[in-house]
C-alpha positions in Angstrom: -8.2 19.3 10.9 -9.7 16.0 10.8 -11.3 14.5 13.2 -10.3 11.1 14.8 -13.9 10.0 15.5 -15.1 9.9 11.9 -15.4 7.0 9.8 -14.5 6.1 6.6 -14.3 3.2 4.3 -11.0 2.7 3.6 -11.2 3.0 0.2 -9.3 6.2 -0.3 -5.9 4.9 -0.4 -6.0 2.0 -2.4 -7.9 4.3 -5.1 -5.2 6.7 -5.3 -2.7 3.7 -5.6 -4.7 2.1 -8.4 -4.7 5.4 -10.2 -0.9 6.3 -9.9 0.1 3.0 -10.4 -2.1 3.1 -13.6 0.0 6.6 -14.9 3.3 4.6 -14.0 4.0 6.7 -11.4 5.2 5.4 -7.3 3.7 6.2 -4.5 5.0 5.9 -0.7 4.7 7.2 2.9 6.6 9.2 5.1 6.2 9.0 8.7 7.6 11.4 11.2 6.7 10.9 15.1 4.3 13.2 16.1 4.3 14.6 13.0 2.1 12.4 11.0 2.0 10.6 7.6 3.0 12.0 4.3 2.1 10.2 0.8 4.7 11.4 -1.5 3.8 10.7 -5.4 6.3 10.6 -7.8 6.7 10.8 -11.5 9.1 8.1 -12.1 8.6 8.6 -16.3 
């Protein structure tokens, strides 16, 4: 469980982007209500 009151930042993200953008690879979100988000990553090669 994560807790809402930490801080972070905000780096996370765009560093996972960077790296499976770099493999040629796509990445996107999923979002369910109440459920959360999802990133799915995909192996597009």
């Amino acid at each position: 469980m994560i807790a809402k009151d930490r801080k972070g930042s905000g780096l996370g993200l765009s560093i996972v982007k960077w790296i499976v953008t770099l493999h040629g690879w796509q990445i996107h979100a999923e979002n369910e209500l109440g459920e959360g988000k999802k990133m799915v990553v995909t192996n597009v090669s």
